[in-house]
C-alpha positions as CSV (number, residue, x, y, z in Angstrom):
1,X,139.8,182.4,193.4
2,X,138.1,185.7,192.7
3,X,137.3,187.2,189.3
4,X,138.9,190.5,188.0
5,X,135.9,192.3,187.1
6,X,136.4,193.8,183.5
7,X,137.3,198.0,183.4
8,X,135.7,198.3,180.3
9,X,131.9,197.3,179.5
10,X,130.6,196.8,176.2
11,X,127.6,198.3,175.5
12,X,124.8,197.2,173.4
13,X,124.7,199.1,170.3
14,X,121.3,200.6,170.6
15,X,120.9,201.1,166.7
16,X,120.1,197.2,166.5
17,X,117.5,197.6,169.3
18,X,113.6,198.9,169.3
19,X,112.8,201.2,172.4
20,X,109.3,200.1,173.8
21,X,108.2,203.2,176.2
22,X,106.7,201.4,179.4
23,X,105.3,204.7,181.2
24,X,106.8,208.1,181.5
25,X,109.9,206.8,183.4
26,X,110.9,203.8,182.1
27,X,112.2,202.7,178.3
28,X,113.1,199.1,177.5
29,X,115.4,198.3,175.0
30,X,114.6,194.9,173.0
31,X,115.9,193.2,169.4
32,X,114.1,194.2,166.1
33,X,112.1,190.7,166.3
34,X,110.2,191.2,169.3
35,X,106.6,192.1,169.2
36,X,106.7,195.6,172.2
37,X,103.9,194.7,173.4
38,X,104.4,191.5,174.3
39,X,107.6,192.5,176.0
40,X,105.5,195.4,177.6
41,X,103.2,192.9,179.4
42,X,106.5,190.6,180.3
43,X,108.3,193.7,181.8
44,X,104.8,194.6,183.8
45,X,104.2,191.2,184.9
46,X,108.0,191.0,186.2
47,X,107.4,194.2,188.3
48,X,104.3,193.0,189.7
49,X,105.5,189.9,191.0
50,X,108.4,191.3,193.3
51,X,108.4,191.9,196.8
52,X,107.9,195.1,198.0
């Protein structure tokens, strides 16, 4: 019926990942192949369309 939530998480390993610094708060972590700043206007245009 219900799902045991797992007690261990597995992490990303962040050495395979590019940081893209969005503003003074906020880092985004995103695979070696991605342009940052297309996923900088993807992660702004996400945040702009939610409800306040």
């Amino acid at each position: 019926m219900y799902e045991k939530k797992p007690s261990v998480y597995k992490s990303p390993d962040l050495a395979n990942l590019k940081a893209v610094v969005i503003d003074h708060r906020t880092t985004i972590y995103i695979a070696q192949s991605v342009d940052p700043e297309e996923a900088r206007i993807r992660y702004l245009s996400r945040i702009a369309n939610r409800k306040p």
